[in-house]
C-alpha positions as CSV (number, residue, x, y, z in Angstrom):
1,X,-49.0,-16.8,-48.0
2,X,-49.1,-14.4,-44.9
3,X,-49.5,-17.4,-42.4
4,X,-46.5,-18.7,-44.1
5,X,-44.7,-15.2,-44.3
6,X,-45.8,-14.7,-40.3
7,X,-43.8,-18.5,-39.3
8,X,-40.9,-17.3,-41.2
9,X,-40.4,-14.2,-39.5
10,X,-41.0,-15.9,-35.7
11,X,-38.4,-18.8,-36.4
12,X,-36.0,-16.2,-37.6
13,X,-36.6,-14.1,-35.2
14,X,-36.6,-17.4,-32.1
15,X,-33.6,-18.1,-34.2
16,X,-32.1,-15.0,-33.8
17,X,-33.2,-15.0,-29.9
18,X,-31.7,-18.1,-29.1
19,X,-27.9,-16.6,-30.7
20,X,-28.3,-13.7,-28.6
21,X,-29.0,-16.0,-25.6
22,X,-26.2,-18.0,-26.2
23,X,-23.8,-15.5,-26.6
24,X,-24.4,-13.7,-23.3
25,X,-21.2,-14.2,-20.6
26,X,-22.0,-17.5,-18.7
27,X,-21.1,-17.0,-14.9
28,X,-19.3,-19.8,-13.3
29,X,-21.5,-19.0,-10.3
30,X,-23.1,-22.3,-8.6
31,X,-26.6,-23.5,-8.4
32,X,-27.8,-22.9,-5.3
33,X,-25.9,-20.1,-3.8
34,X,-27.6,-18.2,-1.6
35,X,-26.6,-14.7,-2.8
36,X,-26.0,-13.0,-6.2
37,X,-22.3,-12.0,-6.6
38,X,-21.2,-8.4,-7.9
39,X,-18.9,-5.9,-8.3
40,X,-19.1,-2.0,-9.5
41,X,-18.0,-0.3,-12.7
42,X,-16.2,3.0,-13.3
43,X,-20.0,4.3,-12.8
44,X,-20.4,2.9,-9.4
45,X,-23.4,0.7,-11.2
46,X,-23.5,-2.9,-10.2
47,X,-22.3,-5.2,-12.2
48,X,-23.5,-9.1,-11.5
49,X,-20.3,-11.3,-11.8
50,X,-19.2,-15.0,-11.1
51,X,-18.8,-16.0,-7.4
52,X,-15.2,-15.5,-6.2
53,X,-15.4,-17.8,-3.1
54,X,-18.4,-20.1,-2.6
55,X,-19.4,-21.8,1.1
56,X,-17.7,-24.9,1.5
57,X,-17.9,-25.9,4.9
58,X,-19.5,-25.3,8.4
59,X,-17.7,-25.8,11.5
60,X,-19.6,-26.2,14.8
61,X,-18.2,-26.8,18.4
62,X,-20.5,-29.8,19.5
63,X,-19.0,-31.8,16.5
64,X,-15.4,-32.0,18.2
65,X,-14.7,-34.3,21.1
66,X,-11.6,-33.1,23.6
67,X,-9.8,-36.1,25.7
68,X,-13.1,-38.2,24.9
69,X,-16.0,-35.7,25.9
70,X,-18.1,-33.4,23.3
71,X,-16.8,-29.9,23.7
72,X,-20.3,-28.5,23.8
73,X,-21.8,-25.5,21.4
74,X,-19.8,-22.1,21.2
75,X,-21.1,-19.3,23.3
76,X,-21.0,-16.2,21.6
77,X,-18.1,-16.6,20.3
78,X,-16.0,-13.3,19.3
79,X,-12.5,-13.8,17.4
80,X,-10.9,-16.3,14.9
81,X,-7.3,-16.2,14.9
82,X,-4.6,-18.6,13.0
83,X,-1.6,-18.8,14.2
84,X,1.9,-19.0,12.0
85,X,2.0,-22.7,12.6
86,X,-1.2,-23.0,10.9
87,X,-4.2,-23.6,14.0
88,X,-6.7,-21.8,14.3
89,X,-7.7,-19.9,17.7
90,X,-11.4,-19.0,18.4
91,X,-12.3,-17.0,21.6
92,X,-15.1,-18.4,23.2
93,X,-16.6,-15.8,25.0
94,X,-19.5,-16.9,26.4
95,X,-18.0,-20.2,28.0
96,X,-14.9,-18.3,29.1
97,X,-12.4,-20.2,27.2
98,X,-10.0,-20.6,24.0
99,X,-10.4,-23.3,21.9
100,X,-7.8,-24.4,19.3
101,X,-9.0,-26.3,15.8
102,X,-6.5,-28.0,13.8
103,X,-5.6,-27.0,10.4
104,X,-7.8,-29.5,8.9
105,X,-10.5,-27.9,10.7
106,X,-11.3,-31.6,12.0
107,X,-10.3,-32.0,15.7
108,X,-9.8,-29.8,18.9
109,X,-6.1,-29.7,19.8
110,X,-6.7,-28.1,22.9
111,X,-9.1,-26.0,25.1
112,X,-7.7,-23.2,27.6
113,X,-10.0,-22.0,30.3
114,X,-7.5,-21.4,32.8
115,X,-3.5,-21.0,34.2
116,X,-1.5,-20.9,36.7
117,X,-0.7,-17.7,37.9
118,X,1.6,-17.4,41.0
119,X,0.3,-20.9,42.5
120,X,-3.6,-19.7,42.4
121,X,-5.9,-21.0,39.3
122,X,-7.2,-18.1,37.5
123,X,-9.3,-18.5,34.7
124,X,-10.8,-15.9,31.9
125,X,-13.8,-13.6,31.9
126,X,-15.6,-13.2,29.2
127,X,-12.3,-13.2,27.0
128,X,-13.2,-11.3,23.2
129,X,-10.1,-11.3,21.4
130,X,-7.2,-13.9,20.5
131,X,-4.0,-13.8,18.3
132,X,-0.5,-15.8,18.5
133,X,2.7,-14.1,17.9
134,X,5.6,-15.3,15.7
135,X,7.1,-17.1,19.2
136,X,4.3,-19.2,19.3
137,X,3.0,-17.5,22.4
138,X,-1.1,-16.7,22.9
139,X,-2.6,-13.2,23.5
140,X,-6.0,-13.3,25.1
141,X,-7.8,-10.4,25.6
142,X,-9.2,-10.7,29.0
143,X,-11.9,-7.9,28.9
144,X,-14.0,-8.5,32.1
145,X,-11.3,-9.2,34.3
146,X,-9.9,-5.9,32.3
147,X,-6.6,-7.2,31.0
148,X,-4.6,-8.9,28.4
149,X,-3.0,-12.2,29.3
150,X,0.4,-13.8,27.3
151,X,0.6,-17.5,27.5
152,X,3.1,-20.2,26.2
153,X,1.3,-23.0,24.0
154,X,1.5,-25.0,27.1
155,X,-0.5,-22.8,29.3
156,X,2.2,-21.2,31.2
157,X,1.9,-17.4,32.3
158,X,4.3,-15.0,30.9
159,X,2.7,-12.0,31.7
160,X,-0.6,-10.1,32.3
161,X,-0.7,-6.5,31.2
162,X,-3.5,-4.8,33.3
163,X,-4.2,-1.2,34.2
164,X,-2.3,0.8,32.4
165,X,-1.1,4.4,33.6
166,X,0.0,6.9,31.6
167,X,-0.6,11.5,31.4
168,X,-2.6,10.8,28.2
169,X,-4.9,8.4,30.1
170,X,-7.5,9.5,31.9
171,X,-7.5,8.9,36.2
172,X,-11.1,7.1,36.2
173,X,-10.1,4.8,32.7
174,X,-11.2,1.5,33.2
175,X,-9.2,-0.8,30.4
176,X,-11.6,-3.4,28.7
177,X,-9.3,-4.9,25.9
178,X,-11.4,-6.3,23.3
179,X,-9.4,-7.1,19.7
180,X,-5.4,-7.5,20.5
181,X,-2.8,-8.0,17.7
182,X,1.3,-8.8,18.1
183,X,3.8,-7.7,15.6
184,X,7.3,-8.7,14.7
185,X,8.8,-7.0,17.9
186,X,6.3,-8.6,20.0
187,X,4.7,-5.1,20.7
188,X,0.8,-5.1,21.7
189,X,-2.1,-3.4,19.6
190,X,-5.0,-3.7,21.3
191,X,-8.8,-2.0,20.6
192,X,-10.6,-1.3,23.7
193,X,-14.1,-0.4,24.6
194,X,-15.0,3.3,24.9
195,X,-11.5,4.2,23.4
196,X,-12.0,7.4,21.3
197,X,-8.1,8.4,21.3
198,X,-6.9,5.4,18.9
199,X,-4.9,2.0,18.9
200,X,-3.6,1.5,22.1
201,X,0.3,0.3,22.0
202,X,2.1,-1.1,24.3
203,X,5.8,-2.7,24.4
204,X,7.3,-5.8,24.6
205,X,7.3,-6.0,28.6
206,X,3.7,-4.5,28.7
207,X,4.4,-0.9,29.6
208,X,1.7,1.1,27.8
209,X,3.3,3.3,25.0
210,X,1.5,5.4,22.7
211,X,-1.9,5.5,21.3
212,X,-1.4,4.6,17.0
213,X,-3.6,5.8,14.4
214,X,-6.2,8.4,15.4
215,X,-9.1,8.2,13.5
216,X,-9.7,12.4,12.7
217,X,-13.2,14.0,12.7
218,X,-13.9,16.5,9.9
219,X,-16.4,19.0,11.2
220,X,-18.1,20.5,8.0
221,X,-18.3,24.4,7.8
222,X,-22.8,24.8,8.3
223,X,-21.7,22.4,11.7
224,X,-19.4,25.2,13.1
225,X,-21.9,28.0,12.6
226,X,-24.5,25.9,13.5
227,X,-22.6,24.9,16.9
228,X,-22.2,28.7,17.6
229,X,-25.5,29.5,16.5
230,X,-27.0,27.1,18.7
231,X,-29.0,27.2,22.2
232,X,-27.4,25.7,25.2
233,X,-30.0,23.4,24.9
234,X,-29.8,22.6,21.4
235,X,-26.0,22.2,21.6
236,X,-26.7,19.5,24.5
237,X,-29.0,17.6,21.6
238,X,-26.2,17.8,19.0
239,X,-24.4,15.0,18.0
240,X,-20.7,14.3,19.4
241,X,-18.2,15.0,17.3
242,X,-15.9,12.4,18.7
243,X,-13.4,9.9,16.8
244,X,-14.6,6.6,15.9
245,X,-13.8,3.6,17.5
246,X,-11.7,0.9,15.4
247,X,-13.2,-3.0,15.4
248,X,-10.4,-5.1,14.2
249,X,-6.6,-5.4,13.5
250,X,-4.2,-7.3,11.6
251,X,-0.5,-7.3,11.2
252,X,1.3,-7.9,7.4
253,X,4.7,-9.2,7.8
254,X,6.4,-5.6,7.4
255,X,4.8,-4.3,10.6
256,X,1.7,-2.3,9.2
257,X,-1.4,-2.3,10.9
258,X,-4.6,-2.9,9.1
259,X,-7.4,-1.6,11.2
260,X,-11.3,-1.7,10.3
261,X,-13.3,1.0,11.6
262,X,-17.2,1.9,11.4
263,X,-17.3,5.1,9.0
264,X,-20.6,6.7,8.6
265,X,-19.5,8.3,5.2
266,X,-18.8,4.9,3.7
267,X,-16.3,6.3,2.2
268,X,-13.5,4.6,4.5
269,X,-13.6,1.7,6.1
270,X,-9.8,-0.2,6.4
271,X,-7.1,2.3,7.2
272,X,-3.2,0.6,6.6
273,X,-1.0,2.6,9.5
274,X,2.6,3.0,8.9
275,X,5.8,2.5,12.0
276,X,4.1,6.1,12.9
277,X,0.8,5.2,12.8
278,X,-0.1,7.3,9.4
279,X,-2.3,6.0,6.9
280,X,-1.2,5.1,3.6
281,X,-3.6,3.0,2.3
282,X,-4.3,3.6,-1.3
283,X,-8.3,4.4,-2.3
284,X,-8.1,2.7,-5.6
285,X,-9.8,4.7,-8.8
286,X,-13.0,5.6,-7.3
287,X,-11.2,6.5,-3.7
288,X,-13.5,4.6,-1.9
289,X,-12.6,1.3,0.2
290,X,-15.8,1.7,2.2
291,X,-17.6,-1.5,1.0
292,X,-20.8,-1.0,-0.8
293,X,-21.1,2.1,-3.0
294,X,-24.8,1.9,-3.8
295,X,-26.3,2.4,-0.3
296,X,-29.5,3.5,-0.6
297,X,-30.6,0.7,-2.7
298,X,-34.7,0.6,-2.9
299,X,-34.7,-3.3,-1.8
300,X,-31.7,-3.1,0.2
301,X,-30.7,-1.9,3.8
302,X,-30.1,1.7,4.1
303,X,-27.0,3.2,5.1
304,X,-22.9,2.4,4.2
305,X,-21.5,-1.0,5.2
306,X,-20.0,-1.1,8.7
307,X,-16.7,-3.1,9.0
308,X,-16.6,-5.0,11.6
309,X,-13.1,-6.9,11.0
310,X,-10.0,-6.5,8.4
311,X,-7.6,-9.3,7.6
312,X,-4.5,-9.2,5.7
313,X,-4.0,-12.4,2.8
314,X,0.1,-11.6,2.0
315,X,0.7,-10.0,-1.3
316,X,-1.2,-6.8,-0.9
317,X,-4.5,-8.4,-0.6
318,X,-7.1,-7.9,2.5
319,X,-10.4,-8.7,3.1
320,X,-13.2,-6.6,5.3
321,X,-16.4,-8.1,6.8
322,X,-19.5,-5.9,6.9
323,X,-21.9,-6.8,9.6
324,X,-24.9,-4.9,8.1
325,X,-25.0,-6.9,4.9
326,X,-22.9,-9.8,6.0
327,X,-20.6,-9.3,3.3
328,X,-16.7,-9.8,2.2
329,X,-15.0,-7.3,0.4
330,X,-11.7,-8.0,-1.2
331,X,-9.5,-5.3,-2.1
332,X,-5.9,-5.1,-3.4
333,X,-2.7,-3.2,-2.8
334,X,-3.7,-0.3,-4.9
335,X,-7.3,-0.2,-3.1
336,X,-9.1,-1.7,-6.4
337,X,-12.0,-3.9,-5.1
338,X,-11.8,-7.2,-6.6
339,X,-14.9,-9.6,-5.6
340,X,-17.4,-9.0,-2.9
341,X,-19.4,-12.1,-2.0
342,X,-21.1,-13.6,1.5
343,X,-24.8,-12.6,2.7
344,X,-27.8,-12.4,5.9
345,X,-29.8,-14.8,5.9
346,X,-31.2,-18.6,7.0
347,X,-29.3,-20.6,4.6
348,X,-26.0,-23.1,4.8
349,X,-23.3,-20.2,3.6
350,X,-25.5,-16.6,4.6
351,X,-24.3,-15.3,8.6
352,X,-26.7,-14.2,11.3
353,X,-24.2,-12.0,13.2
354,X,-20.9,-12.0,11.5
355,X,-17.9,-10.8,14.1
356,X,-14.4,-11.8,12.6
357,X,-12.9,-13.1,9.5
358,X,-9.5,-15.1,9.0
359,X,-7.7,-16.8,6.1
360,X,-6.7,-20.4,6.0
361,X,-4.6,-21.4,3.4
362,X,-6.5,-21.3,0.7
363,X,-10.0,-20.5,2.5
364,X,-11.6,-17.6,3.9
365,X,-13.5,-18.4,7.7
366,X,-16.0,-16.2,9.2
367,X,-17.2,-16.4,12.5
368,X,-20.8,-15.9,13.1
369,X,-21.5,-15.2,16.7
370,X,-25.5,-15.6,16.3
371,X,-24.9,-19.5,15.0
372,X,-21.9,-20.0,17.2
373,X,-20.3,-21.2,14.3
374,X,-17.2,-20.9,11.5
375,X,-18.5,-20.8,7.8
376,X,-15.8,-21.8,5.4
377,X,-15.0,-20.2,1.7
378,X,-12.7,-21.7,-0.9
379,X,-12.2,-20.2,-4.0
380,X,-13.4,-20.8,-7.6
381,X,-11.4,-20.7,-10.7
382,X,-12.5,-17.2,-11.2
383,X,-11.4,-16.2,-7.5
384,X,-8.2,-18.0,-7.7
385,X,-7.1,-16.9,-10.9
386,X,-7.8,-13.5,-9.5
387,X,-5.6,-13.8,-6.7
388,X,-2.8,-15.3,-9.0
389,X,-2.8,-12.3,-11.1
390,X,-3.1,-9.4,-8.5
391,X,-0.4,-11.3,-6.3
392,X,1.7,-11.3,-9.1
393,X,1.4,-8.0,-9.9
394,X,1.9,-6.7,-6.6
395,X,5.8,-8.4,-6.8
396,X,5.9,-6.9,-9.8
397,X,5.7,-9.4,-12.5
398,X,3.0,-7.9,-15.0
399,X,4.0,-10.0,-18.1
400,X,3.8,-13.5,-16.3
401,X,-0.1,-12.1,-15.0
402,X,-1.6,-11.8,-19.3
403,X,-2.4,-15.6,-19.3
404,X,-4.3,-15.6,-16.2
405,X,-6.1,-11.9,-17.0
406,X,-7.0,-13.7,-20.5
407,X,-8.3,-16.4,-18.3
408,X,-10.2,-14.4,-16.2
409,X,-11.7,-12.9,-19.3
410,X,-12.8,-15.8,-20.7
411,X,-14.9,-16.3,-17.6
412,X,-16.1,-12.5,-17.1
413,X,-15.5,-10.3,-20.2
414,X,-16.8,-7.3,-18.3
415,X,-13.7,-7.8,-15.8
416,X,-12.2,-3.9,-15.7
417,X,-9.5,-5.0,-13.7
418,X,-8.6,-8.0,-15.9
419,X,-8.5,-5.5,-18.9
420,X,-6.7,-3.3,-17.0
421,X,-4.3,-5.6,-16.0
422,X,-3.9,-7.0,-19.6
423,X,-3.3,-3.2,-20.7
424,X,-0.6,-2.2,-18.0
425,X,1.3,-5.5,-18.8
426,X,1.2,-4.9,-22.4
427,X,2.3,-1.1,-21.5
428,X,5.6,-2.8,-20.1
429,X,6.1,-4.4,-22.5
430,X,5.8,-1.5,-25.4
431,X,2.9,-2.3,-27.3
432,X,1.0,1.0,-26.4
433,X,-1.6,0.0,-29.2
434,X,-2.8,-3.0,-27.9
435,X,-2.4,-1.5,-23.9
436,X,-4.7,1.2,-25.1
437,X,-7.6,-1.2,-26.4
438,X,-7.1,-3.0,-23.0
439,X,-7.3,-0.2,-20.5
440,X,-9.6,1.8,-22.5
441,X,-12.2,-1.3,-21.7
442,X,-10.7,-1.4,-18.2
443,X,-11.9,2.3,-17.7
444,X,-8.9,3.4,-16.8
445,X,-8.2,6.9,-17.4
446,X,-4.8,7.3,-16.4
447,X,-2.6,4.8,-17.9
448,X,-4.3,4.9,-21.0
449,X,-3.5,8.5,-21.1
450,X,0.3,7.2,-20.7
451,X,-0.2,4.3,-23.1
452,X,-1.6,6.9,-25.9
453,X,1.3,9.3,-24.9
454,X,3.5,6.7,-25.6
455,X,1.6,5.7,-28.7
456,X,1.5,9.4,-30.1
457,X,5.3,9.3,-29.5
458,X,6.1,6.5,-31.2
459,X,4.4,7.5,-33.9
460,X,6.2,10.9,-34.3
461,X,9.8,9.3,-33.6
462,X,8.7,6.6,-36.3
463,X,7.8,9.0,-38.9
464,X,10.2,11.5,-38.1
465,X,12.7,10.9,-41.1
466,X,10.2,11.4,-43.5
467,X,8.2,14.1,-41.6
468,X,11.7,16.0,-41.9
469,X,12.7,15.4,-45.1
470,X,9.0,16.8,-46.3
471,X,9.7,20.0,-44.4
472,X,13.1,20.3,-45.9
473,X,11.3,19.5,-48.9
474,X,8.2,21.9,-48.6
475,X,11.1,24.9,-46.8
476,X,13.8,24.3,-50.3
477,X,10.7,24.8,-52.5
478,X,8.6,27.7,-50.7
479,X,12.6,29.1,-51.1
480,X,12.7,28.2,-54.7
481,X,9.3,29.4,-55.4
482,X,9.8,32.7,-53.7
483,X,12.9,33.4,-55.7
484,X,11.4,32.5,-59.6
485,X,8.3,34.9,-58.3
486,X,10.9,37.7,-57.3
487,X,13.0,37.4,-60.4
488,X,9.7,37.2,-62.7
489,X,8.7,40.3,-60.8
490,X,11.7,42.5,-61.9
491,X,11.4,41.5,-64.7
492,X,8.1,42.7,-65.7
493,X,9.5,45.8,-63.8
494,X,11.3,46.2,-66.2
495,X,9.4,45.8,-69.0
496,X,7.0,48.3,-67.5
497,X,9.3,51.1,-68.1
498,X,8.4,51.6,-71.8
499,X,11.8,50.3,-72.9
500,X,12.2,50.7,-77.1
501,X,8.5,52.5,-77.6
502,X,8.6,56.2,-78.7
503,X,6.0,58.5,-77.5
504,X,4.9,61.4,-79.2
């Protein structure tokens, strides 16, 4: 009877089990990736979740061919740029050259190593940065021969901006461009080495302008006192306080600069600079857009992720690559990070020595400078449906995002931003119930605050009628009452006086 009693209990109990197990949220993330996929909670706590973009394709030099002959291997290569006409641009820096991919990412258009300039063939040093402007025209920046050279798509010069003189330059500056972005005015952002100051800017016909976006250093209270405090000796030993240099830059269609930066707080990684080069990039709930938030993690590598290139997507969504960890971290408009995926390591899809990142239609490209090669992304049902429902949102249309929140539900249940979304759409719409159960699952703080507002409004406007009436109700009768009580009262006044009783 107990033997019998005993196999009961186990196959309830594997019964049981097995539910449980099957209940659990099943991650679309594929077999074999080379990585787990995450994202953070309102705790900063890490949260495994599907896989937003998976690897889809490596690209390598030596597979192309160029008017019949192998290309050869990339040489340390540096920047990945597409153009508006759909190519993509890599800077080959190690063989001194540009080379141009079709969109397909299947064949080498073309391959500039050199260009006329005045009748003598001049050719690139070491050249670390590429981007192509709306005109179609190619900025190269030349760092060892110190400058930045505009081309037309068919290798003629335009111009070479070189040496730049300015009173906020220095006499003994030696200008070694490295990153080098265009906007809509054809004005010239460029990053260069050893340049503490900011962005330098220049205009259209290559007179330096300005420097944009000065990255400020806080110097905490205990490092002032300290700094007076100090021996000449010790004061030679402290640290410089001196701005930080940015690493990339990108463009969005309205003329804001994105620039990525190395922040040692990991607090602040991406910076979006305004016309006066002001940032007014938004921090998202947990006002951090600095990559990872667990950074001391007892199996992982110490210290904040480092940025080493920012790209813009359209619709308020950009993506930052962080050399220490070799990961991608999407965030959108409103600085909420929405998927972080990518990896170190030695398989098909991990980087050795990630140095830029681009977008491609539909596809995210990384260039890895230790593999001299481009590692494609393309998006899974869970990362698309994201970006359908955050681009949406961003152009305002919050109602027509529900079914593809729902979706991304379905996929991950622990979604805050998908609950969040669901609950600010439902807020628009009026049903502050329903937005209240969604956001309070989103964690967030604010709009449920409004949505219950709302709610405890509603509530009071809808009852009001009757609330009123049983005040009037309650007032009339507390009146009533008061007066039969007062009348009573002189009454038995008056009866207290002794009225028809004789006393003797």
């Amino acid at each position: 009877m107990r033997k019998r009693l005993t196999s009961i209990i186990m196959a309830v109990f594997i019964t049981a089990a097995t539910i449980a197990v099957s209940t659990l949220p099943v991650y679309a993330t594929p077999s074999g990736l080379p990585y787990d996929t995450y994202n953070y909670d309102l705790w900063e706590q890490i949260k495994l979740s599907p896989a937003a973009y998976i690897p889809d394709k490596i690209v390598r030099a030596e597979n192309f061919t160029y008017n019949g002959e192998s290309i050869g291997r990339f040489a340390s290569p540096q920047d990945i740029s597409r153009s508006p006409y759909g190519d993509l641009y890599v800077a080959d820096t190690g063989n001194n050259r540009i080379v141009v991919i079709d969109s397909t990412m299947s064949n080498c258009i073309k391959i500039i190593s050199s260009f006329d300039n005045n009748g003598v063939t001049d050719t690139f040093n070491q050249p670390t940065g590429v981007c192509v402007s709306g005109k179609n025209q190619i900025y190269v920046a030349d760092s060892q021969n110190r400058r930045i050279v505009v081309l037309e798509q068919d290798g003629t010069l335009v111009k070479i901006v070189a040496n730049p003189r300015s009173e906020s330059l220095d006499e003994n500056f030696i200008f070694t461009p490295l990153k080098v972005a265009v906007d809509y005015a054809d004005r010239i952002y460029c990053t260069a080495q050893f340049m503490f100051e900011g962005i330098m800017v220049f205009e259209a016909n290559g007179d330096f302008s300005s420097f944009f976006g000065t990255i400020s250093v806080i110097i905490t209270p205990w490092e002032q006192i300290w700094k007076r405090l100090a021996t000449r000796e010790q004061r030679a030993n402290q640290q410089l306080f001196i701005p930080t240099e940015f690493t990339g830059i990108d463009i969005d269609q309205g003329g804001f600069v994105y620039a990525s930066s190395i922040d040692n707080e990991g607090v602040q990684g991406v910076r979006r600079l305004n016309p006066k080069g002001e940032d007014v990039i938004k921090k998202g709930g947990n006002e951090n857009i600095g990559g990872d938030l667990m950074i001391f993690g007892p199996t992982d590598f110490a210290g904040p992720s480092q940025f080493i290139d920012v790209v813009y997507r359209g619709n308020g969504l950009y993506s930052a690559l962080d050399r220490r960890r070799g990961r991608i971290f999407t965030y959108d408009h409103e600085g909420n990070l929405l998927y972080i995926f990518g990896a170190l390591g030695t398989q098909e899809g991990t980087f050795n020595l990630p140095v830029s990142i681009e977008d491609m239609n539909d596809r995210l490209l990384v260039l890895d400078a230790g593999r001299s090669e481009i590692v494609t992304f393309r998006a899974t049902e869970y990362g698309r449906l994201i970006n359908e429902a955050v681009s949406l949102r961003f152009d305002g249309d919050e109602a027509l995002a529900v079914d593809l929140w729902k979706r991304v539900l379905e996929i991950n249940e622990n979604n805050e931003l998908a609950n969040t979304g669901l609950g600010k759409a439902y807020l628009t719409a009026g049903d502050n119930a329903l937005a209240m159960r969604y956001l309070r699952l989103g964690m967030n703080r604010e709009y449920y605050s409004i949505a219950f507002r709302r709610y405890r409004n509603s509530i009071l406007i809808e009852h009001a009628n009757a609330g009123l009436t049983a005040m009037a109700v309650l007032v009339a009768g507390s009146m009533i009452f008061k007066r039969i009580r007062k009348t009573r009262k002189k009454k038995g006044d008056t009866d207290d006086t002794g009225a028809g009783f004789t006393y003797e």
